[in-house]
C-alpha positions in Angstrom: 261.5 116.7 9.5 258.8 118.7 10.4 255.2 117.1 11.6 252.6 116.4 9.8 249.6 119.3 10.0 245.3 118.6 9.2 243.4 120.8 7.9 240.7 123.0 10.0 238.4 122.2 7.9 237.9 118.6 6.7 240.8 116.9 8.9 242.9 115.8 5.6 246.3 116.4 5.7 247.5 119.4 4.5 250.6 119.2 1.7 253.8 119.2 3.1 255.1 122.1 0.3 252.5 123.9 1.1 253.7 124.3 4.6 257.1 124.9 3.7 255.9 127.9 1.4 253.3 128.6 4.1 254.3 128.1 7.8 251.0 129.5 9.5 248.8 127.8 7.1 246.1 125.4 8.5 244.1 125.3 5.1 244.5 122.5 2.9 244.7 123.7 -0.9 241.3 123.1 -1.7 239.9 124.9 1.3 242.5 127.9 0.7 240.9 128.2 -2.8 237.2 128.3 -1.3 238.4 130.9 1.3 239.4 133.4 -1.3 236.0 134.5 -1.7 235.8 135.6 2.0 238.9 137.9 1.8 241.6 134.9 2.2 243.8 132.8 5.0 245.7 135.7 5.7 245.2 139.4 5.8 248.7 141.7 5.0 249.2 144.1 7.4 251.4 147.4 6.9 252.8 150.4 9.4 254.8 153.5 8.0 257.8 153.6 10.2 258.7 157.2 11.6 261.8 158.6 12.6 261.3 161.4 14.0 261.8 161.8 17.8 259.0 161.6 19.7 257.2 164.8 20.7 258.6 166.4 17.0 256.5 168.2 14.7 258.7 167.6 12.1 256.9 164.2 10.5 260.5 161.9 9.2 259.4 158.7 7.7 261.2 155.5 6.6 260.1 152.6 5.4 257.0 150.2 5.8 256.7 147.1 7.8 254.3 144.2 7.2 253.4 141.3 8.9 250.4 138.7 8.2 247.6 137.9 10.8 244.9 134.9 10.6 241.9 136.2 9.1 239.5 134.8 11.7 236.4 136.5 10.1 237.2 134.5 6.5 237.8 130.9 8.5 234.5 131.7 10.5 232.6 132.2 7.4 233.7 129.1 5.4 233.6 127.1 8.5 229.6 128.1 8.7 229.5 127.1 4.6 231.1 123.7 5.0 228.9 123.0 8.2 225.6 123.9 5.7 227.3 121.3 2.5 
């Protein structure tokens, strides 16, 4: 049973399928709508993968690996538009 989470925003608590879909979420749905317009919750990012030894100037590459990261800039920015409603 996992516990339950609030929102950052207006303290409500946040649905628990949405954090079974989303883990690192700490927006409830209505506030992860509104942050859309500020570039969203999360921001994807990627790395090409090389394998090539290092010091080689022959460039090898393999796949590409992503991971998410909080968008801090976007929760800053709706935080200051819910403080002004």
């Amino acid at each position: 049973m996992t516990k339950e989470r609030f929102c950052e925003i207006c303290k409500q608590p946040i649905d628990p399928e949405r954090v079974e879909v989303l883990p690192d979420t700490h927006l409830c749905t209505r506030h992860a709508h509104e942050i859309q317009k500020f570039g969203g919750e999360f921001r994807l990012i990627s790395h090409q993968e090389r394998t090539n030894k290092p010091g080689s100037l022959k460039k090898n590459f393999g796949g590409v690996s992503t991971h998410t990261v909080r968008n801090e800039e976007a929760m800053r920015k709706l935080r200051e538009e819910q403080g002004k409603s």
